[in-house]
C-alpha positions as CSV (number, residue, x, y, z in Angstrom):
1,X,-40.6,55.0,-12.6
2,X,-39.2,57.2,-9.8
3,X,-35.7,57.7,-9.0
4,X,-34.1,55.3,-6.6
5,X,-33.1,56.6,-3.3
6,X,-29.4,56.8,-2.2
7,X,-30.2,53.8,0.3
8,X,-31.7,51.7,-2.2
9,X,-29.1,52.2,-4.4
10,X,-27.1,51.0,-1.4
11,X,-29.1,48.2,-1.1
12,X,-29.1,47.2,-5.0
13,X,-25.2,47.7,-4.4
14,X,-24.7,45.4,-1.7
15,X,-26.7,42.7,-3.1
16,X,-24.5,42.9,-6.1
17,X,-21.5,42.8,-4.5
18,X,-23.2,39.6,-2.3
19,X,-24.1,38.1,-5.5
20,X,-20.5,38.6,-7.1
21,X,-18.8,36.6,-3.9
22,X,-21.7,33.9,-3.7
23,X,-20.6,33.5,-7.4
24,X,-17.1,33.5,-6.4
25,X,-17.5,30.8,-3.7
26,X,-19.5,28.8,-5.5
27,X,-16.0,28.5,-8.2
28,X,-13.9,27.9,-5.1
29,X,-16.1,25.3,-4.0
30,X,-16.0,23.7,-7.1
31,X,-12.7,23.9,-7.5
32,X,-12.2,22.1,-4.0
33,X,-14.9,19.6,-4.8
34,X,-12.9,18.5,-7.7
35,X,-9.5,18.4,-6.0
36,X,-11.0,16.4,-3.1
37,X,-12.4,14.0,-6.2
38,X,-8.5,13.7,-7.0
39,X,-7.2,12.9,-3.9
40,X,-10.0,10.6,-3.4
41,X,-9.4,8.8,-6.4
42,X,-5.9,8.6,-6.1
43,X,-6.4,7.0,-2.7
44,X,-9.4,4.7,-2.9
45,X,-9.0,4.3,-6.6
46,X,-11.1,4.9,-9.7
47,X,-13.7,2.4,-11.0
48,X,-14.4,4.3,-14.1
49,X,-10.6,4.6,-15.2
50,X,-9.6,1.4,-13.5
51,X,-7.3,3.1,-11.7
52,X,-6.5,1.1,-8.3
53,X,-5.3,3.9,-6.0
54,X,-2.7,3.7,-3.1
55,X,-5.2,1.5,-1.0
56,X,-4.8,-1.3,-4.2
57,X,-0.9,-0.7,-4.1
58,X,-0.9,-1.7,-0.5
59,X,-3.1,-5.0,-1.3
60,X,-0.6,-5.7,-3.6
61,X,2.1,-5.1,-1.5
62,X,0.9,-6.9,1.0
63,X,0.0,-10.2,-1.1
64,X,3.8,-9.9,-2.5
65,X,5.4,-9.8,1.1
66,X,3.0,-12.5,2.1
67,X,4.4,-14.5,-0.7
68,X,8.0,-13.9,-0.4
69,X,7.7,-14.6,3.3
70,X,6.1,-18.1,2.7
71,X,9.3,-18.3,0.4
72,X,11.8,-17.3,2.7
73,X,10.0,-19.9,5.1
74,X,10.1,-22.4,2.7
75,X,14.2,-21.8,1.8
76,X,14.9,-22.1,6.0
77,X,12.6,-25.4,6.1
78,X,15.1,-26.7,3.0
79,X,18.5,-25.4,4.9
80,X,17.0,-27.1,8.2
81,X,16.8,-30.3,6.2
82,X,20.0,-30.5,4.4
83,X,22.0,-29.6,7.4
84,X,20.3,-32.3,9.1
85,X,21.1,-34.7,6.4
86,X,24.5,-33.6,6.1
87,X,25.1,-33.9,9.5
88,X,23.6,-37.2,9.5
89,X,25.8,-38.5,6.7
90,X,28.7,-36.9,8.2
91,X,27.9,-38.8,11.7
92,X,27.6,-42.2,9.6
93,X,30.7,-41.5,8.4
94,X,32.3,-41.2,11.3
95,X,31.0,-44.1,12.8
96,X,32.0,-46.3,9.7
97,X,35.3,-44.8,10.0
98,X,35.4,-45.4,13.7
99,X,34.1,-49.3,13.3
100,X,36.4,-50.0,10.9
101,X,39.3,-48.8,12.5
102,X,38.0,-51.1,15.6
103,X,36.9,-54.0,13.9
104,X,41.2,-55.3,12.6
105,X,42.6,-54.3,16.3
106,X,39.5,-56.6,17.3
107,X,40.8,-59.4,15.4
């Protein structure tokens, strides 16, 4: 087989070298592919670990706050009442008070 010519060694050179960074790329875009699967996961979640993600955490949250804030609601509603009966009673009392001081200067 003849001798290669300086260009075609060149040639064979450059393709190597082109072959070594494809090579090299092809790592780094693994390597991102796999990070990016991370990050996905950890937002959206993971179906095969059962891992909910952030997006879950926030569901969650957001069930919890609804359910203290019915709560909370439900706490005011009870205050609103009870003042209202205490007031109520209190007003009755004073009227009782206020009769029965009238009713013997009456007589």
């Amino acid at each position: 087989m003849a001798e290669h010519t300086p260009y075609q060694q060149q040639v064979k050179q450059e393709l190597k070298n082109m072959d070594h960074r494809l090579d090299e790329m092809e790592e780094k875009m693994t390597s991102i592919d796999t990070k990016l699967t991370q990050v996905v996961d950890a937002i959206l979640g993971n179906s095969l670990t059962k891992t909910g993600g952030f997006v879950n955490d926030i569901d969650e949250l957001k069930k919890k706050i609804e359910l203290l804030e019915a709560q909370v609601k439900k706490q005011e509603e009870f205050k609103k009442k009870f003042s209202w009966t205490i007031g109520l009673i209190t007003a009755g009392a004073l009227i009782i008070q206020y009769l029965v001081n009238i009713y013997p200067k009456i007589k």
